[in-house]
C-alpha positions, 0 to 999 in steps of 0.5 A, a space after each residue: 140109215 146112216 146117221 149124221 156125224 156128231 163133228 161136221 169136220 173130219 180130220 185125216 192125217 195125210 203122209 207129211 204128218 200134216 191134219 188135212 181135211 177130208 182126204 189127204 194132199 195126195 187124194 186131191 192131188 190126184 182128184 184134181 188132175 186124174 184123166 181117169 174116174 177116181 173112187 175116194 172111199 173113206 178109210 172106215 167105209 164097209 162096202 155095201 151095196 150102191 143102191 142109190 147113187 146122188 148125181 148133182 147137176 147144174 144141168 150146165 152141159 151137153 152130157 155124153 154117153 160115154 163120159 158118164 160110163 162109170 155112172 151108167 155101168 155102176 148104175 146098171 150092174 147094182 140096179 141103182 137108183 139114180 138121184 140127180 140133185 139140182 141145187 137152184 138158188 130157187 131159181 128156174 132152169 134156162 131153156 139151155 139146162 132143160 135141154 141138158 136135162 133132156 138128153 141126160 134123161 134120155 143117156 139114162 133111159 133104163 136106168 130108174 131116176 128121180 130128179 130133185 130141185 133144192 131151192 138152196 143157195 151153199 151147194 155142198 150143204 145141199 148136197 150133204 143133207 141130201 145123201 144123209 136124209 136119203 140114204 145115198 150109197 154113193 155120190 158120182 160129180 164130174 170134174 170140170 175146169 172151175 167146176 162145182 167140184 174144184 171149189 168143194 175141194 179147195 182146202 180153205 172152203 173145205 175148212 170153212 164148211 166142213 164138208 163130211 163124207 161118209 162114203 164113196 166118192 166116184 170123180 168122173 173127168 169130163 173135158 168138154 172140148 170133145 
């Protein structure tokens, strides 16, 4: 089981010698404007096995097979277990997000899932508390434009929440215009 870090902040140094937080300037760089999946591992990660993955979703999109095809080979290769997280803000989810909810459900028939609700407000304190209390392997997010994923990364947030990864990220794009 993977233990919590003992500093909620992480510090890399990037190549221009400044301390940033998390990854470095050019792995943001590159998060953020990659048209292709991007996997960021952290530089004292051993490679094990993904056997849970942590998918969070605000179920905000119409999902499609072949934009989450990182996630379903990954998924099926490995015989991983799919976490999806729903971060509500105790709130319910919307007639739109149950649709949503059905058809990734169906995308993801034959993969074995279990989807979570945390009734939490702060979405990245979910999301960590979530993959050390169950062992996540692996954490998949989408990039969207203004998506839950352009504010984790944004530097100032970063520094004010500390968010530490201990592994893999894998950033899917996702245009939602096609």
């Amino acid at each position: 089981m993977q233990g919590r870090p003992t500093e909620r902040m992480r510090m890399t140094q990037g190549a221009t010698g400044t301390v940033d937080i998390l990854f470095g300037t050019n792995t943001i760089q590159v998060i953020k404007k990659a048209a292709c999946p991007i996997l960021a591992v952290p530089s004292d990660f051993t490679y094990k096995t993904p056997k849970r993955i942590l998918f969070p979703t605000d179920y905000g999109i119409v999902y499609q097979n072949e934009k989450l095809r990182g996630l379903l080979e990954i998924a099926k290769q490995h015989r991983s277990q799919i976490d999806l997280l729903y971060v509500s803000g105790g709130n319910e989810l919307t007639a739109g997000q149950l649709a949503h909810k059905g058809n990734l459900e169906k995308i993801l028939k034959g993969i074995p899932c279990q989807f979570h609700i945390d009734p939490d407000t702060d979405i990245p304190d979910a999301i960590i508390d979530f993959t050390f209390d169950n062992n996540i392997d692996l954490l998949v997010m989408l990039r969207l434009k203004r998506s839950l994923l352009g504010r984790i990364f944004s530097k100032s947030l970063l520094k004010e929440l500390g968010f530490d990864l201990m592994i893999p990220l894998l950033v899917l794009p996702y245009d939602t215009k096609n």
